[in-house]
GUNUKOL-460171 format. One line per field, with one value per residue (C-alpha): residue number from 1; residue in one letter; chain; x, y, z. Coordinates in steps of 0.1 Angstrom, whole numbers, plus 5000, padded with zeros to 4 digits. Example, Ala and Ser with C-alpha at 12.3 -4.5 7.8 and 13.67 -1.06 7.14 Angstrom:
<sites>
seq: 1 2
type: a s
mol: A A
x: 5123 5137
y: 4955 4989
z: 5078 5071
</sites>
This chain:
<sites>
seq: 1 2 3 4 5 6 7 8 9 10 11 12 13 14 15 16 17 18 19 20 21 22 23 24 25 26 27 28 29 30 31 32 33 34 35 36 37 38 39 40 41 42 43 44 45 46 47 48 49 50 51 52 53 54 55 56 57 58 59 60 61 62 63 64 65 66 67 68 69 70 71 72 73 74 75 76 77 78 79 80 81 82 83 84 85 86 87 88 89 90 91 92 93 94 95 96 97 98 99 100 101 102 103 104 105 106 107 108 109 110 111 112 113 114 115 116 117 118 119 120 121 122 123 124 125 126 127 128 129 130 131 132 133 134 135 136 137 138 139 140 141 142 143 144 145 146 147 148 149 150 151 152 153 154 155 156 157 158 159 160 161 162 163 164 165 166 167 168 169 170 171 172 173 174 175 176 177 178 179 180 181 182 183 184 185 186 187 188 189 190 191 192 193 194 195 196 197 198 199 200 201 202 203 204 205 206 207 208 209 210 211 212 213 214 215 216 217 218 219 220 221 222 223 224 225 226 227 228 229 230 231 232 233 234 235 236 237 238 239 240 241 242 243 244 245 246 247 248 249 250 251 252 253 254 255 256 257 258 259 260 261 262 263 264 265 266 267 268 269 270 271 272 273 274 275 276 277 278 279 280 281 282 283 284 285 286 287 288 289 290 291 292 293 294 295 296 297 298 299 300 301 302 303 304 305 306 307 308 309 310 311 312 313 314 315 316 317 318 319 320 321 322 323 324 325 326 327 328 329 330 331 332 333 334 335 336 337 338 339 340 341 342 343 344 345 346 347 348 349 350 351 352 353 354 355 356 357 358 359 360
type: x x x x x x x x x x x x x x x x x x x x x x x x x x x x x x x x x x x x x x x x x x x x x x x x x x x x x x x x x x x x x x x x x x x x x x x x x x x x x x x x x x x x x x x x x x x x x x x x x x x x x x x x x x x x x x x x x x x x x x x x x x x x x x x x x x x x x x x x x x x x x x x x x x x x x x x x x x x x x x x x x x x x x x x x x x x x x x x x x x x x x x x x x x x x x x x x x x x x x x x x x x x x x x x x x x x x x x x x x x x x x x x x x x x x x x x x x x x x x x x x x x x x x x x x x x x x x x x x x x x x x x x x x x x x x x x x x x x x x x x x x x x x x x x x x x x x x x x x x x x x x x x x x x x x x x x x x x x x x x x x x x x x x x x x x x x x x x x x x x x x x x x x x x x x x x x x x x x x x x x x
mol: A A A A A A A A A A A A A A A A A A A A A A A A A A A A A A A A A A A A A A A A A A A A A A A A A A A A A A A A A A A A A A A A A A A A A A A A A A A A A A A A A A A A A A A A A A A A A A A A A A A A A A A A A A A A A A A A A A A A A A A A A A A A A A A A A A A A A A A A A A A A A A A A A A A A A A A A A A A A A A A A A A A A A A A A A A A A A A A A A A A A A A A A A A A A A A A A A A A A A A A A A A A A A A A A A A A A A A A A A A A A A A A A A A A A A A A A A A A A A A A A A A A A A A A A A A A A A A A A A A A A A A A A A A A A A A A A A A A A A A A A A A A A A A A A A A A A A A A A A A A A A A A A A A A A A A A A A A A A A A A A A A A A A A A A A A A A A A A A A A A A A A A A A A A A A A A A A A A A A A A A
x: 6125 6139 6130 6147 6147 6164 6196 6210 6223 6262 6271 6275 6235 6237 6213 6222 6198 6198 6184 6169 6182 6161 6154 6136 6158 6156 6180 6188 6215 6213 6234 6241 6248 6275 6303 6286 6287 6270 6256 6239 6235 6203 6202 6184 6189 6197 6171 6161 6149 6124 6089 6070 6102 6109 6144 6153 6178 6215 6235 6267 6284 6300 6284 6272 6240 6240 6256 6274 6292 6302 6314 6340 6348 6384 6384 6361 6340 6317 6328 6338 6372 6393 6408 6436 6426 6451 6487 6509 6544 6553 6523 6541 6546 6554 6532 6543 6570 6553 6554 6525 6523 6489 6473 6496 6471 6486 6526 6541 6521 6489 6456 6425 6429 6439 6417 6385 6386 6355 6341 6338 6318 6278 6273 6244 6219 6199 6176 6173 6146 6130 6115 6149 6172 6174 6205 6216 6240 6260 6279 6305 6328 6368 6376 6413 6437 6415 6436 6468 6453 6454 6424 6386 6370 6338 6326 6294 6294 6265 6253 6229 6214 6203 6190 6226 6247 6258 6278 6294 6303 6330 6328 6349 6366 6392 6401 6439 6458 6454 6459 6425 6421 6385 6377 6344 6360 6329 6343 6322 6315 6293 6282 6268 6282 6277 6294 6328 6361 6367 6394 6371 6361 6379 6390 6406 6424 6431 6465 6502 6521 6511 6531 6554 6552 6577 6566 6543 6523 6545 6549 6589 6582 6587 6560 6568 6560 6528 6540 6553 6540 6509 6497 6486 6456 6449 6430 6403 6421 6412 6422 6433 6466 6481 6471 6490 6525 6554 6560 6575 6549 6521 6538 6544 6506 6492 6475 6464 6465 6485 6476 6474 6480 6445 6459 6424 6436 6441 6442 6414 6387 6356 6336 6347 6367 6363 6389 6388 6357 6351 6332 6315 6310 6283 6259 6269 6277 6296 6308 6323 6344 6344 6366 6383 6407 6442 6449 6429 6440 6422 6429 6416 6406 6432 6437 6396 6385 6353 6350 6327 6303 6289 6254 6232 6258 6285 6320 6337 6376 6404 6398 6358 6359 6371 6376 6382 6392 6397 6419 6455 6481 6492 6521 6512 6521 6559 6559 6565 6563 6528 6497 6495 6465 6469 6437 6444 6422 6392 6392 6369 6376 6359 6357 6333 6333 6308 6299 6279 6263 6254 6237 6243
y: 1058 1026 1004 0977 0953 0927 0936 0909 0870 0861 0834 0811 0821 0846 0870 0904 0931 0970 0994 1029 1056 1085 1118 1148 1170 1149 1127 1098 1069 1034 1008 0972 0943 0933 0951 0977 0996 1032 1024 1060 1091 1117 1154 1180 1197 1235 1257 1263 1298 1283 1284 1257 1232 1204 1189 1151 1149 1147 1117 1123 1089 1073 1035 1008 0994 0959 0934 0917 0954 0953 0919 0932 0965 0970 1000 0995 1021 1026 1000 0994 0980 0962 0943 0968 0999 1010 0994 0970 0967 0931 0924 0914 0929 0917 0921 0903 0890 0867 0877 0873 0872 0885 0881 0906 0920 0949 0953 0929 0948 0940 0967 0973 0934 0911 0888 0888 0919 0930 0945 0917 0898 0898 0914 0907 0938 0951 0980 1002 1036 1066 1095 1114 1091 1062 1033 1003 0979 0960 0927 0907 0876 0875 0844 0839 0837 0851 0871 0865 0886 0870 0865 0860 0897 0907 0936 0960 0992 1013 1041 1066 1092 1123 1156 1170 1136 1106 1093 1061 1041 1011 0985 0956 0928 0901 0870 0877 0907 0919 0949 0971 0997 1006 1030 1039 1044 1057 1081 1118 1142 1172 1183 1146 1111 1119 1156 1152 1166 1176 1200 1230 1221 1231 1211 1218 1192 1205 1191 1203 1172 1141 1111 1105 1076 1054 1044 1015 1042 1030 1057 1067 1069 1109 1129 1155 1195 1206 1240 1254 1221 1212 1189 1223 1219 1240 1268 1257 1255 1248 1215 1219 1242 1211 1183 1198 1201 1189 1175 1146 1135 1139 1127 1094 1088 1107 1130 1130 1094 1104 1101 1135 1133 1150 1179 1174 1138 1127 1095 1079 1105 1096 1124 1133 1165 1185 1177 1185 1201 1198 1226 1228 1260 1255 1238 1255 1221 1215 1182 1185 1158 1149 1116 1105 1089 1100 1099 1109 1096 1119 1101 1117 1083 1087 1051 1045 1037 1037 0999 0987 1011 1032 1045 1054 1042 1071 1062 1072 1087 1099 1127 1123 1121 1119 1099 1113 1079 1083 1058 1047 1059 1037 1007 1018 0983 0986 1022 1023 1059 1060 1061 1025 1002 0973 0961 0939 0912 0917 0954 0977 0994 1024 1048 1075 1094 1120 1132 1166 1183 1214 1237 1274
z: 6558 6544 6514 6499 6464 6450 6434 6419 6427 6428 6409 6441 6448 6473 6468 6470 6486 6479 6509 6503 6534 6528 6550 6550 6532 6496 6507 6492 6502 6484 6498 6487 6516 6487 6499 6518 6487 6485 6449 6444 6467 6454 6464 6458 6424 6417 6415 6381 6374 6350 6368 6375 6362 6382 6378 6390 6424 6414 6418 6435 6435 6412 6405 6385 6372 6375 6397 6371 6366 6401 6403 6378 6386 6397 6416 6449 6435 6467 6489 6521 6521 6546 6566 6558 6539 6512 6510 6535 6519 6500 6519 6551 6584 6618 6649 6688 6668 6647 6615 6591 6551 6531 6497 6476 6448 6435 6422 6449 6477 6497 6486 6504 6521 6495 6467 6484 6508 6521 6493 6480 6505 6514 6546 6571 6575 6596 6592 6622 6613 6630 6624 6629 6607 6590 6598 6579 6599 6587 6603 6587 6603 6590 6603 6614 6586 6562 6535 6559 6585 6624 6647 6639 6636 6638 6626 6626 6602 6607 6580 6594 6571 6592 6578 6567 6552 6561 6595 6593 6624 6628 6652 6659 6679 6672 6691 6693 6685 6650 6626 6617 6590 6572 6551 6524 6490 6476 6445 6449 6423 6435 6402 6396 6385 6354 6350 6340 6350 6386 6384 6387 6421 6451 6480 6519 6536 6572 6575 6581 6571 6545 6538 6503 6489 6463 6424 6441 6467 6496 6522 6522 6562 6557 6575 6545 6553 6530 6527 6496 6481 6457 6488 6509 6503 6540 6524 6491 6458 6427 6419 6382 6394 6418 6393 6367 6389 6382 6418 6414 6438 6415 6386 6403 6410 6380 6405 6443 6457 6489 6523 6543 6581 6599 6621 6642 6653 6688 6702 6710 6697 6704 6684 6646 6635 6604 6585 6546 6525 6491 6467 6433 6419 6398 6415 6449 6470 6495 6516 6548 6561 6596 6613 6639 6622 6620 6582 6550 6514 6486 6457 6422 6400 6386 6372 6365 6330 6312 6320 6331 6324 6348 6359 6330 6305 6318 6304 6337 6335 6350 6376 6371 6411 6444 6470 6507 6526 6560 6576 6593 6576 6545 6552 6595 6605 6589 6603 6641 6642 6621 6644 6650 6635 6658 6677 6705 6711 6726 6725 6703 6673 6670 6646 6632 6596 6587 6548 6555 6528 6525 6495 6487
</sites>
């Protein structure tokens, strides 16, 4: 089942439009067309051994209120980001020999596709619902040039909420060969949005290598050995113990913000791998992460502050959440031996991540 409201209206007058996903497990998925962002996800709450008490779903996202807190949050809390997820390197890189500049928006490097990524524009939607599952699509034009990047792009993201999460699919085409990377940077926490610290819950990343980075999150070009590391993350563990290393590797990003390289991946995948899990104690949740993308960045908010204000006037911190971002590998167009992120023109992009969710 879908509903929607009004949201909000930009400053420029577009009006912005949230939709309802829900499904027969308690589900709940709201989405904004600004941004494709996932503004709140409901689920069931914990049984309460009180009888005859009746507790309100859980929030699991982190999110915002009102437009105008959007419009000024910082962090792409819940968005979908692109053209290029995460960093490109002084913002340049070469493709066919041409080489091509972008927007450079964070410490001389390009993030998450410059100024006025995609999370920051209104996408056309289109509601698609069954009895099985509900679908948002979503369509966006990047003309050529935008943010640096060549060729027009169109694009289609599809959210689907079936009985056990949330599958998101990735379309797209360009006009002349190009560079590709999406991600959803929504920021979990599986005890609620609202709940405090993470480092109590437990996370598995299924990968065998991930990639350093410098002091400005710039992959070294190592594909570094997990092992005897705080980045094995193979088996769960308890977050708190790797957080609090003294790898030099956390210390530089004040926590996870790395990218791990997916031992599922293979080329061309048509049909998503598990690849890392997440678990809260308490509350006896679990998310399962499935892709068919070659990289995953966990990153801990490490950098987010209590502005603007979150949901229900939450003062959001540091390593309140995560994010699982699955993606190309960071800095992949200045890598030649990173799984590449070109898309040539007039061949689809496709992609498929999964958020499972399960209750024990």
């Amino acid at each position: 089942m879908i509903k929607h409201r009004l949201f909000g209206t930009l400053p420029d007058g577009q009006k912005v439009t949230e939709y309802s996903l829900r499904n027969n497990a308690g589900m709940q998925v709201d989405i904004l067309d600004l941004g494709g962002i996932i503004r709140r996800w409901l689920v069931p709450a914990v049984d309460t051994p009180l009888a005859g008490e009746s507790q309100a779903p859980v929030d699991i996202v982190l999110g915002f209120d009102t437009l105008e807190d959007y419009i000024a949050d910082q962090a792409y809390v819940g968005a979908l980001v692109g053209r290029y997820a995460n960093r490109i390197a002084k913002g340049h890189f070469s493709l066919n020999d041409v080489n091509y500049q972008l927007d450079v928006n964070q410490g001389g490097n390009s993030l998450h596709g410059g100024f006025d990524g995609f999370n920051r524009r209104v996408w056309q939607a289109q509601t698609l619902d069954n009895d099985a599952e509900a679908s948002l699509m979503l369509t966006l034009v990047s003309e050529d040039g935008d943010q640096g990047f060549p060729g027009r792009l169109e694009i289609n993201v599809t959210y689907t909420l079936g009985e056990t999460g949330l599958k998101i699919t990735y379309r797209a085409k360009a006009s002349q060969d190009t560079v590709f990377n999406p991600t959803q940077h929504s920021y979990f926490n599986l005890a609620g949005h609202n709940s405090g610290s993470i480092e109590d819950h437990q996370v598995q990343i299924l990968a065998s290598h991930y990639t350093p980075t410098d002091e400005h999150a710039i992959p070294t070009g190592e594909l570094a050995d997990v092992n005897n590391t705080p980045f094995d993350l193979r088996e769960m563990t308890t977050l708190k113990s790797p957080l609090l290393s003294s790898h030099e590797q956390i210390k530089l990003g004040n926590g996870f913000d790395h990218n791990w390289c997916l031992d599922a991946y293979q080329a061309k995948m048509n049909a998503p791998e598990l690849v890392a899990k997440a678990f809260e104690p308490k509350s006896g949740r679990t998310m399962s992460v499935l892709t068919t993308m070659p990289g995953m960045q966990l990153y801990t908010a490490n950098y987010v502050g209590p502005e603007p204000i979150g949901k229900g006037a939450t003062e959001y911190q540091g390593k309140q959440a995560y994010c699982f971002e699955t993606q190309f590998y960071p800095d992949s167009p200045n890598q030649s031996h990173f799984p590449s992120a070109s898309l040539k023109a007039k061949e689809e992009h496709y992609s498929v991540t999964e958020y499972r969710l399960s209750f024990s």
